[in-house]
C-alpha positions as CSV (number, residue, x, y, z in Angstrom):
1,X,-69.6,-202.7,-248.7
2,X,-70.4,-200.8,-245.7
3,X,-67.5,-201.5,-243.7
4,X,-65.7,-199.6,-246.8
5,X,-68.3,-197.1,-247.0
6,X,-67.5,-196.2,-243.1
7,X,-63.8,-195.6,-243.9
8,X,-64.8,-193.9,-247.4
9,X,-62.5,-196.8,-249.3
10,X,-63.8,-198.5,-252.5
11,X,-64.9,-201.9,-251.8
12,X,-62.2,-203.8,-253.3
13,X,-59.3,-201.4,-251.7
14,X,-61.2,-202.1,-248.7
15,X,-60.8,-205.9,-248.9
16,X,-57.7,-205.8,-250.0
17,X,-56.4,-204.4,-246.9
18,X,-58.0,-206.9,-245.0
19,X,-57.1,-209.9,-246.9
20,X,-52.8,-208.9,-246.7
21,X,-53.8,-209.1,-242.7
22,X,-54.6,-213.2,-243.3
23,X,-51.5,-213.1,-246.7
24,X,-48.6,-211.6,-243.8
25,X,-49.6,-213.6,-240.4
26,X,-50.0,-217.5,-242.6
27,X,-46.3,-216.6,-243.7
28,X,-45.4,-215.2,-240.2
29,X,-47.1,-218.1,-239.0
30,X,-45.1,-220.4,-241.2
31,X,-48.4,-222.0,-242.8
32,X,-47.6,-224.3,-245.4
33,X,-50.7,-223.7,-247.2
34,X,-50.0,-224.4,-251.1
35,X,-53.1,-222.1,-252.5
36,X,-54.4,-218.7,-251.0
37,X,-57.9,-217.9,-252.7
38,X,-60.0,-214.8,-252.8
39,X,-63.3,-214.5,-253.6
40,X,-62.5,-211.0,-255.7
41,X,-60.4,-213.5,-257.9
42,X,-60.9,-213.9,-261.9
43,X,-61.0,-217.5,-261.6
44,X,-63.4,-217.6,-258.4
45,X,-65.9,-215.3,-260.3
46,X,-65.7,-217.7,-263.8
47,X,-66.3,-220.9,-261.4
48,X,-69.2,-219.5,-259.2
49,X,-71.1,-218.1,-262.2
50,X,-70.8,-221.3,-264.0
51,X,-72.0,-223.6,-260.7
52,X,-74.7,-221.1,-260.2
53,X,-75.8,-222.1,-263.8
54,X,-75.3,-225.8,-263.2
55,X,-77.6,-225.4,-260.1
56,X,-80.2,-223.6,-262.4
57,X,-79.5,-225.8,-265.1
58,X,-80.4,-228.8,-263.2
59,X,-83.8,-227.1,-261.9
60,X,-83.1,-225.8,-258.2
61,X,-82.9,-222.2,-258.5
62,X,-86.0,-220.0,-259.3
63,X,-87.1,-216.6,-258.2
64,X,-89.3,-215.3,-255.5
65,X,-89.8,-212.8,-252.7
66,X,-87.7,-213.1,-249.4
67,X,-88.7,-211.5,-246.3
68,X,-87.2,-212.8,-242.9
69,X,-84.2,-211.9,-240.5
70,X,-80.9,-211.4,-241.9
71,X,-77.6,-210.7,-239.5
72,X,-75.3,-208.7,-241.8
73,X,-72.2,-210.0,-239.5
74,X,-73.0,-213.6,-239.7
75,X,-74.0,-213.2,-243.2
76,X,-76.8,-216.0,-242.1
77,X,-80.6,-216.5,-242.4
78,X,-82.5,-217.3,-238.5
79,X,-85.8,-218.4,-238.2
80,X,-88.4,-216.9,-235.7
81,X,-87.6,-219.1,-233.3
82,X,-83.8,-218.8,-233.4
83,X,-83.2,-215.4,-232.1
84,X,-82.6,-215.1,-228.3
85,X,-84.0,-211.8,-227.2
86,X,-84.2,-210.2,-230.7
87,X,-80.5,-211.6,-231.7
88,X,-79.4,-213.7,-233.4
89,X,-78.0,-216.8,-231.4
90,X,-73.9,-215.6,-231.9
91,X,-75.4,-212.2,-230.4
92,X,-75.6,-209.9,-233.6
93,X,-77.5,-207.9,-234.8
94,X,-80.6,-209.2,-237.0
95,X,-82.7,-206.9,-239.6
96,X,-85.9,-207.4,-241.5
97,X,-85.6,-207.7,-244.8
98,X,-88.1,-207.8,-247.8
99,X,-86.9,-207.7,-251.4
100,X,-86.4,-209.7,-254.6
101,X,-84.7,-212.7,-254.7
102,X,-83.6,-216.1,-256.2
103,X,-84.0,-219.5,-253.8
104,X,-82.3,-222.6,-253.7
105,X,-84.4,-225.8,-253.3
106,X,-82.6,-226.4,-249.8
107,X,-86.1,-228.6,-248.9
108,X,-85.8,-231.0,-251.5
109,X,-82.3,-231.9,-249.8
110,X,-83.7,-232.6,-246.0
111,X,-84.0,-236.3,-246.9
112,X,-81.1,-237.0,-248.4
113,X,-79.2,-235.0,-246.3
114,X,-80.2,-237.1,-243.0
115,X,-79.4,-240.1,-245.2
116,X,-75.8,-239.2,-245.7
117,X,-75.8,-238.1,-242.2
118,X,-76.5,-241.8,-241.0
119,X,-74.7,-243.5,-243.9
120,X,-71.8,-241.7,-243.6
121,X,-71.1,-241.2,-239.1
122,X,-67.6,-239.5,-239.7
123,X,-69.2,-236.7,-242.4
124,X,-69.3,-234.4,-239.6
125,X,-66.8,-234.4,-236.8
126,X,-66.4,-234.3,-234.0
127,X,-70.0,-236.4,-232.7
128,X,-71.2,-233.5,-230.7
129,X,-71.2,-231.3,-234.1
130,X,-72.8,-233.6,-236.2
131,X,-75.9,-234.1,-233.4
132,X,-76.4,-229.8,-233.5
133,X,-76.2,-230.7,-238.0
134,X,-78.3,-233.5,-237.3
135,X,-81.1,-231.6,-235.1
136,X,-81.2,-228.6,-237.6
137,X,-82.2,-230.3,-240.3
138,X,-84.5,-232.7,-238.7
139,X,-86.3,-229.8,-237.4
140,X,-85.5,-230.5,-233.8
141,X,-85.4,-233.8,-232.2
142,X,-88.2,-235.0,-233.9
143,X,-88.5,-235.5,-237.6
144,X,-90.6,-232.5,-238.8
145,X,-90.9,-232.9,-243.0
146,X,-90.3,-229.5,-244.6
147,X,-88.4,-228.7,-241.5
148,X,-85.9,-227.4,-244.0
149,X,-86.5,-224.0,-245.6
150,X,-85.4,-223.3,-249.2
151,X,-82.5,-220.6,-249.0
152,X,-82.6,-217.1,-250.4
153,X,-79.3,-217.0,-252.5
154,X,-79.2,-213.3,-254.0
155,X,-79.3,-209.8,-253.4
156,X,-80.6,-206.8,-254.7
157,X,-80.1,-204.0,-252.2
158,X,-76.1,-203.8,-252.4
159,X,-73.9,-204.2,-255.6
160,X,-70.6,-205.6,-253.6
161,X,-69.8,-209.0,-254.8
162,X,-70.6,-211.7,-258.0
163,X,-73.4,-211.5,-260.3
164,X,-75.7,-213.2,-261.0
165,X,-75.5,-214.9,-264.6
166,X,-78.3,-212.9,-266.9
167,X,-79.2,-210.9,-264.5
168,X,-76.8,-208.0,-263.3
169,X,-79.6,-206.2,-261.0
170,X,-78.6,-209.4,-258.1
171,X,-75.4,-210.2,-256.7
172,X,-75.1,-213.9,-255.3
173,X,-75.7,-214.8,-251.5
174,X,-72.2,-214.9,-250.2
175,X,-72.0,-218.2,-248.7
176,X,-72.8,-219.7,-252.2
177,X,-70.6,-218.0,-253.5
178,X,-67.6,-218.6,-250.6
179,X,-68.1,-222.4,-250.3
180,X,-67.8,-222.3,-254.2
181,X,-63.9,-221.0,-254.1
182,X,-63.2,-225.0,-252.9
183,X,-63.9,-225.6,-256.5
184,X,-62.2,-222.8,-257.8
185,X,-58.9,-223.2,-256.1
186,X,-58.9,-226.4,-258.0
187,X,-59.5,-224.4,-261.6
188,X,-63.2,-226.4,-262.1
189,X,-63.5,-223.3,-264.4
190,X,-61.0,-224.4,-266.4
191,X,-61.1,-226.4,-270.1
192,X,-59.5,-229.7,-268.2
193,X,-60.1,-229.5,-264.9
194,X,-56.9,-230.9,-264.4
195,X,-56.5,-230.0,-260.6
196,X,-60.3,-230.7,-259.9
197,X,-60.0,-234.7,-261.1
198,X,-56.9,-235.0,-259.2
199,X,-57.9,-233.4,-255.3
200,X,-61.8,-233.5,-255.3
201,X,-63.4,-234.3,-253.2
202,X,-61.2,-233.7,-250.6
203,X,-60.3,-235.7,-247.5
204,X,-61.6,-232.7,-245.2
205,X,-62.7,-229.5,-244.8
206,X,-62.0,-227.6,-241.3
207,X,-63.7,-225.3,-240.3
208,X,-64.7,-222.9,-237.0
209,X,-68.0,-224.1,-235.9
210,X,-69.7,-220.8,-236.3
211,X,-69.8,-221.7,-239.6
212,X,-70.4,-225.5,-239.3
213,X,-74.1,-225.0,-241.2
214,X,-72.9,-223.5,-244.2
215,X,-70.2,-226.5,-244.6
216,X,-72.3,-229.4,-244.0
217,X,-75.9,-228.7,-244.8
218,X,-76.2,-226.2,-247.6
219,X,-72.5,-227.0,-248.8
220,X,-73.4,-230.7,-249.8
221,X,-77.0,-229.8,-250.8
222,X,-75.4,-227.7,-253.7
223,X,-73.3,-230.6,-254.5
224,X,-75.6,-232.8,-255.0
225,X,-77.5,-230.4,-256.9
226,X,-74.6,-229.7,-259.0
227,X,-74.2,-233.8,-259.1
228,X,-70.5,-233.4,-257.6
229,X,-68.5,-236.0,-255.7
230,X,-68.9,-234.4,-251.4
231,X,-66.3,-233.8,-249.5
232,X,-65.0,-236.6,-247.1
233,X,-65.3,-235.0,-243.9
234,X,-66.4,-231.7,-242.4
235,X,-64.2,-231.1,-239.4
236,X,-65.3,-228.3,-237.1
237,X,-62.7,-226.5,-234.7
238,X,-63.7,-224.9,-231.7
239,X,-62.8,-221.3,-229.9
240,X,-60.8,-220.1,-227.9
241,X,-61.2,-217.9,-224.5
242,X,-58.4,-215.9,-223.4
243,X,-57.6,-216.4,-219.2
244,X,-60.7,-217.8,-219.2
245,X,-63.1,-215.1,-220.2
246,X,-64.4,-214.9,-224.0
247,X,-62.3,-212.8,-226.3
248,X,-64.0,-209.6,-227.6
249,X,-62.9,-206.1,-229.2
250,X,-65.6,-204.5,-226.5
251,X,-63.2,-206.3,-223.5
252,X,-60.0,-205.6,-225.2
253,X,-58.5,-209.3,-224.5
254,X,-58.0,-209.6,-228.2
255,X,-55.1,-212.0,-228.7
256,X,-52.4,-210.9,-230.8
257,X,-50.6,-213.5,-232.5
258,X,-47.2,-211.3,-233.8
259,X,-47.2,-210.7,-230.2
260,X,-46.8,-213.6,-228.7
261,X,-44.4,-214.9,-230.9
262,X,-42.2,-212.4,-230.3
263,X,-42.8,-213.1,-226.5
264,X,-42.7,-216.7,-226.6
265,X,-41.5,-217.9,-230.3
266,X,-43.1,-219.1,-233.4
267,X,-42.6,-223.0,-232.6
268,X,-43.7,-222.3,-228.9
269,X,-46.9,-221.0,-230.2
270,X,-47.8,-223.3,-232.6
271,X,-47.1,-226.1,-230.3
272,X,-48.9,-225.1,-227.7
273,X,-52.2,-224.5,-229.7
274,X,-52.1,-228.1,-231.0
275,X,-50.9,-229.5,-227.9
276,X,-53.3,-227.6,-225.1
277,X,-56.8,-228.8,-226.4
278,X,-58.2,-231.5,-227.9
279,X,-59.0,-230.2,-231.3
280,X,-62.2,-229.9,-231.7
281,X,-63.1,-228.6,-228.1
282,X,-62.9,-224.9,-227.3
283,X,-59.6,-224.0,-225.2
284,X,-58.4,-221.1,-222.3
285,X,-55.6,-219.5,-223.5
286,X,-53.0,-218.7,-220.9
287,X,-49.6,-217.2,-220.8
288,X,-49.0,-219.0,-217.7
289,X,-50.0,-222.4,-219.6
290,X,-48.1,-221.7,-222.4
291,X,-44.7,-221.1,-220.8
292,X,-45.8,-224.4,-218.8
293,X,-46.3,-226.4,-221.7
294,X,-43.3,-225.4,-223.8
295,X,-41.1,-225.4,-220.8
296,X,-42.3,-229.0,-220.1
297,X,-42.3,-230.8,-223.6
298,X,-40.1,-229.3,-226.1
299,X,-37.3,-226.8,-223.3
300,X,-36.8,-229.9,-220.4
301,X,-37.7,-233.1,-222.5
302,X,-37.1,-233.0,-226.3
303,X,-34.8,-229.8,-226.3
304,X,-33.0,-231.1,-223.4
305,X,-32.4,-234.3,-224.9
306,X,-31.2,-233.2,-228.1
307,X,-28.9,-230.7,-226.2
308,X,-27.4,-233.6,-224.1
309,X,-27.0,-236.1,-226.7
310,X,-25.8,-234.4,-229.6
311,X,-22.9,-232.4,-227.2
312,X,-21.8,-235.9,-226.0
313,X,-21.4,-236.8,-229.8
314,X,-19.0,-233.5,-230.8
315,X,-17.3,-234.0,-227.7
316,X,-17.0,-238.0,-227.3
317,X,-17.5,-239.7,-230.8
318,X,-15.1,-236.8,-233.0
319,X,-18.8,-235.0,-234.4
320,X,-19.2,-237.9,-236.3
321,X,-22.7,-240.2,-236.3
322,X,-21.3,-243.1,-233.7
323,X,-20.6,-246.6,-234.4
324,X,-24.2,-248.8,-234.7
325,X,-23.1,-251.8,-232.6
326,X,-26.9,-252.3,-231.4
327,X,-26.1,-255.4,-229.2
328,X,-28.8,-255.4,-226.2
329,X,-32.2,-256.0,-226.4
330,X,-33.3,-252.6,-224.8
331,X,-32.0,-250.8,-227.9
332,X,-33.9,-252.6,-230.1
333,X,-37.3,-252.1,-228.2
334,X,-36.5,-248.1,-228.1
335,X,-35.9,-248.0,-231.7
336,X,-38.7,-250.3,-232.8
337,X,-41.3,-248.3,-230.6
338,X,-39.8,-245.0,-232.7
339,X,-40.1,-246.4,-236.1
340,X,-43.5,-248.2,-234.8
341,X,-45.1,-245.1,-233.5
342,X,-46.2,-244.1,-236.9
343,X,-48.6,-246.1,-237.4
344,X,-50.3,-244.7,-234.0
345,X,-49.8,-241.1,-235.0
346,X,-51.3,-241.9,-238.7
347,X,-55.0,-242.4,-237.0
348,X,-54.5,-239.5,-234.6
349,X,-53.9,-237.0,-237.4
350,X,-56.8,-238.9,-239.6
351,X,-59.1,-238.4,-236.3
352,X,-57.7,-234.9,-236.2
353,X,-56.4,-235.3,-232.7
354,X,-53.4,-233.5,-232.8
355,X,-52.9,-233.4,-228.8
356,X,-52.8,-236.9,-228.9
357,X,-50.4,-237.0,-231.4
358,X,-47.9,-234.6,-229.6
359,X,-48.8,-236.5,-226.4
360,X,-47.2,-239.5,-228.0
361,X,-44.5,-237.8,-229.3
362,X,-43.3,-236.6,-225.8
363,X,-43.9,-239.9,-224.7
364,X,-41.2,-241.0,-226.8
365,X,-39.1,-238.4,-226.1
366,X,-39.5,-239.1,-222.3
367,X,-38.7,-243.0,-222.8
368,X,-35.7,-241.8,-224.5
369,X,-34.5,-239.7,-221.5
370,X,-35.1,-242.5,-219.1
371,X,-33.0,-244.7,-221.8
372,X,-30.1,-242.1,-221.3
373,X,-30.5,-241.8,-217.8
374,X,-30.7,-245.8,-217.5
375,X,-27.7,-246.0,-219.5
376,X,-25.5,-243.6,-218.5
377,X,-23.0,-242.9,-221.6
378,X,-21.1,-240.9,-219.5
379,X,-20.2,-243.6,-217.1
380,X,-19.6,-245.8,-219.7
381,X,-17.1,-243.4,-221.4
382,X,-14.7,-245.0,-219.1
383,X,-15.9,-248.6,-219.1
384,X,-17.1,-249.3,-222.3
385,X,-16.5,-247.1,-224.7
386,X,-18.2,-249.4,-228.0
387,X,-21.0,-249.5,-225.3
388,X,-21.4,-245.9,-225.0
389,X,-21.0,-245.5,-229.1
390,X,-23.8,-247.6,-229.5
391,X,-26.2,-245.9,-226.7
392,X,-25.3,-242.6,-228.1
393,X,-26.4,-244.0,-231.9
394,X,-29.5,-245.3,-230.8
395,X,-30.4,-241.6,-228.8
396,X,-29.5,-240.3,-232.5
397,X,-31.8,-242.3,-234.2
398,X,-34.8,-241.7,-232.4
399,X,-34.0,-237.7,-232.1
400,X,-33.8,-238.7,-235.7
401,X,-37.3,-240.1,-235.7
402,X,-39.0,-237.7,-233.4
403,X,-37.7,-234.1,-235.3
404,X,-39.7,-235.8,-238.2
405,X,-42.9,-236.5,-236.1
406,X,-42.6,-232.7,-235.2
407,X,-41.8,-231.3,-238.6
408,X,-45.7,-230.4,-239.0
409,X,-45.7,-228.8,-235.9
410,X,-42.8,-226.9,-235.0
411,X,-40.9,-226.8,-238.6
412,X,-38.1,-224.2,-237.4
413,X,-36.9,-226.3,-234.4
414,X,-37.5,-229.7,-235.7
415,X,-35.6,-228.5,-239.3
416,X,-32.5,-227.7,-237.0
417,X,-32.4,-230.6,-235.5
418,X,-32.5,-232.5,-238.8
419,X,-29.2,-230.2,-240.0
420,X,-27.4,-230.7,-236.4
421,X,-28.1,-234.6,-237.6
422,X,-27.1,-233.7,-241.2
423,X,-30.2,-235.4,-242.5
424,X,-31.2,-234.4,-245.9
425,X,-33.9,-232.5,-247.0
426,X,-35.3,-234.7,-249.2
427,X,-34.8,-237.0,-246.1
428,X,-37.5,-235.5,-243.8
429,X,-40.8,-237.2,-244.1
430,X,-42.9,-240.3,-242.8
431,X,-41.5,-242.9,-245.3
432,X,-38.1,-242.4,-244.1
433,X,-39.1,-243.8,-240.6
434,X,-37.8,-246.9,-240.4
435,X,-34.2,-249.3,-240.0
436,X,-33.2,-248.8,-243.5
437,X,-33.2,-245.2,-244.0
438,X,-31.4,-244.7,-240.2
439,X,-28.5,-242.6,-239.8
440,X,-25.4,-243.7,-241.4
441,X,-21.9,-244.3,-239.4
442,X,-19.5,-242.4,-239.8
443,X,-21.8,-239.4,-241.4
444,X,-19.7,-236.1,-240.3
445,X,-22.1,-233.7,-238.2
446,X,-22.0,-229.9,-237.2
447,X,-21.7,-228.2,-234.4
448,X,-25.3,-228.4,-232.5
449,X,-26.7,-225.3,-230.5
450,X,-29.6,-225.4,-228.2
451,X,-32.6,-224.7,-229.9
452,X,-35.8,-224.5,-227.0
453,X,-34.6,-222.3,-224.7
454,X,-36.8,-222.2,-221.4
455,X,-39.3,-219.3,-221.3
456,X,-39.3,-217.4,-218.0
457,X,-43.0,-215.7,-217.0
458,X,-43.3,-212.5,-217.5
């Protein structure tokens, strides 16, 4: 509200400027995202009216007087003993405030909260998170009882945002209402709650870890207030810095992702945030880093060996998908270490550890260079030509194999690789990855192009 009142813009005109920013860069981004919420939605505002009333319903809300320091940016609460040099600890800007309000029976939650903490060791990940959760609620390293404050959940002294149910002079705390659009993506609003009994609760949430507090300590607190199924996980991401120095408007490092993309390409980007840092851990951004990484793993390994294998194929085996005459024993251990991968790369992406699941990937790409080299097709062109046939299949197979793996990461160049194999659509997932779905002999394929070009450092 006075963000729009700065640029004189109604509220909602205001906010919907800003939300088309996040709408344009998840499809330039190529997101796969099936559902993109708003909190300014009809069926947001039905679904946090009606939990707020479940919450009062089952005796947690009730009305007081709050007075205590508020940061408008973090749209968070700080104790006392929080703020470092009158801020609060992200660095913004803290105010006093005094007014009317309604509370949330956040202390009636510390011990059951700790329980679930220890009950449940993978709520929160990754470990060093859930220690910061842990501390917080226990009221520092030591158990303090009534360590955890009840929560002031409604305004009076702005009118941007839901109201409160029977009483229009308050508009709901935000992050009650926020962390309530998880339900309302799933219609809970709705007569049958169709969507709800099928995806809640949810495997995980993820999350940036500024906003890890919200997600698992007053998140499941409501829950269980609103005696609701919690989520599975709460998975907090770290930041980035940019050449080593943390991004800010006031330094003017701000990273622009339409710009790099257009310096460095979609796939490129989105590989290299995945592969650079273990999720989880905050990560240096670099432009030399980036051309290092892609020029590495997808340009000289994966792109290379597509390139190599699939020209050998139009030019030696008639651009059709070579005779599968897997007679030696090497063959069989390159494909079964493919197909077998899967399993490996199934924990990673449970764990969240997508650099180790690309580090695998170009593991396997890398075996399958040193296969090639071992082999030598080219040599056998004039020696052994059912030989050479059969290398060349099995080099099709786990390209096959490893565009899948990276369908989820780099969709464009992993997709073209799937068409330069003529592999379905309806082909191109996990359950395909194994001997019986493997590409057929025979199968007519087009003419293949070179699809990660090596980035030169500008």
């Amino acid at each position: 509200e006075k963000s729009a009142q700065k640029k004189d813009l109604d509220p909602q005109i205001f906010t919907d400027q800003v939300a088309k920013y996040f709408i344009d860069l998840a499809q330039k981004m190529n997101f796969s995202n099936d559902d993109f919420i708003r909190t300014t939605e009809v069926r947001h505002k039905k679904t946090a009216q009606l939990f707020w009333q479940r919450l009062n319903d089952n005796g947690y809300i009730y009305k007081d007087k709050y007075s205590g320091w508020y940061s408008v940016r973090d749209e968070a609460f700080y104790n006392e003993e929080e703020l470092i040099a009158g801020k609060a600890p992200t660095g913004a800007e803290v105010e006093w405030m005094e007014e009317e309000s309604y509370f949330f029976k956040l202390s009636a939650f510390q011990d059951k909260l700790l329980e679930l903490y220890a009950n449940q060791p993978d709520f929160i990940a990754p470990k060093s998170r859930q220690n910061e959760v842990v501390s917080f609620v226990r009221g520092g390293k030591k158990y303090v009882e009534g360590a955890l404050k009840d929560l002031s959940i409604s305004r009076t002294s702005f009118s941007w945002g839901i109201k409160v149910p029977n009483n229009d002079k308050h508009i709901m705390y935000v992050w009650l209402d926020a962390l309530t659009n998880y339900l309302s993506a799933l219609d809970f609003s709705s007569a049958n709650k169709k969507d709800f009994d099928e995806y809640w609760p949810c495997d995980v949430h993820m999350v940036g870890k500024d906003i890890l507090r919200f997600h698992a300590v007053y998140w499941p607190a409501f829950l269980l207030a609103a005696d609701l199924p919690l989520p599975k996980k709460i998975f907090a991401h770290g930041w980035w810095t940019n050449e080593g120095e943390k991004i800010s408007k006031s330094l003017g490092n701000v990273i622009d992702p339409l710009e790099l993309i257009n310096e460095y390409g979609l796939d490129q980007l989105r590989f290299f945030l995945m592969r650079q840092v273990q999720f989880g851990n905050d990560g240096n951004f670099s432009k030399t880093e980036l051309t290092r990484t892609c020029n590495s793993d997808l340009a000289n390994n994966f792109g290379n060996l597509v390139q190599r294998v699939l020209a050998m194929i139009q030019k030696n085996c008639f651009a059709l998908v070579p005779a599968n005459q897997i007679s030696e024993k090497i063959d069989q251990i390159l494909l079964e270490k493919s197909y077998n991968l899967l399993s490996k790369l199934r924990i990673h992406i449970d764990k969240q550890d997508y650099s180790s699941y690309l580090a695998e990937i170009v593991n396997l790409a890398s075996d399958a260079n040193e296969y090639i080299d071992q082999q030598a097709p080219w040599q056998l062109k004039k020696t052994d030509l059912e030989r050479m046939y059969s290398v060349l299949y099995v080099l099709a197979e786990v390209i096959r194999v490893l565009a899948i793996y990276l369908l989820p990461v780099i969709p464009d160049g992993a997709s073209k690789t799937l068409e330069f194999l003529a592999v379905a659509k309806e082909d191109r997932n996990f359950n395909k990855i194994n001997a019986n779905n493997a590409l057929v002999t025979g199968q007519s394929l087009p003419v293949p192009e070179a699809i990660f070009p090596r980035l030169s450092q500008k």
